[in-house]
C-alpha positions, 0 to 999 in steps of 0.5 A: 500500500503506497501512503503519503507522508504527514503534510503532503498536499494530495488530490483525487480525480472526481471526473468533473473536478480534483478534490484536495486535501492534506494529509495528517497522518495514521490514514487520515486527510482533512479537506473540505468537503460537502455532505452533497457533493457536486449537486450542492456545488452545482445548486448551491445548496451544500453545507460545506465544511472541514472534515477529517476523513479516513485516506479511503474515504477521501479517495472514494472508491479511487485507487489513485491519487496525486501528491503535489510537490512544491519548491521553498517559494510555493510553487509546484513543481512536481505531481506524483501518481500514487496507488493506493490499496486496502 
């Protein structure tokens, strides 16, 4: 099982949008996220707010994600793929 380290900056593919999120450590990400997904973002109706997740969870059903690496001014400079696995 390939995991993040603690602080990497990772993402998801969700088809129409990547969703973020930064990871803390002993399988959880905290990201910002929506009990609605998309259709709140698309209706404007959701109630979002900052949760921390389980690694699986935040991928939902993904088995892939990204770690973006970034330079000492803030840049990115690299995305790493990643697999992940149960």
């Amino acid at each position: 099982m390939s995991m993040p380290h603690y602080g990497d900056h990772i993402s998801v593919d969700r088809g129409l949008y990547s969703h973020h999120g930064i990871y803390v450590g002993k399988g959880k990400v905290v990201h910002y996220d929506n009990d609605l997904g998309i259709l709140g973002k698309i209706t404007g109706i959701d109630e979002p707010e900052v949760r921390k997740t389980s690694l699986k969870e935040f991928l939902d059903g993904s088995d892939e994600y990204r770690v973006h690496l970034y330079d000492r001014k803030g840049n990115e400079t690299r995305t790493l793929k990643k697999r992940y696995s149960d």
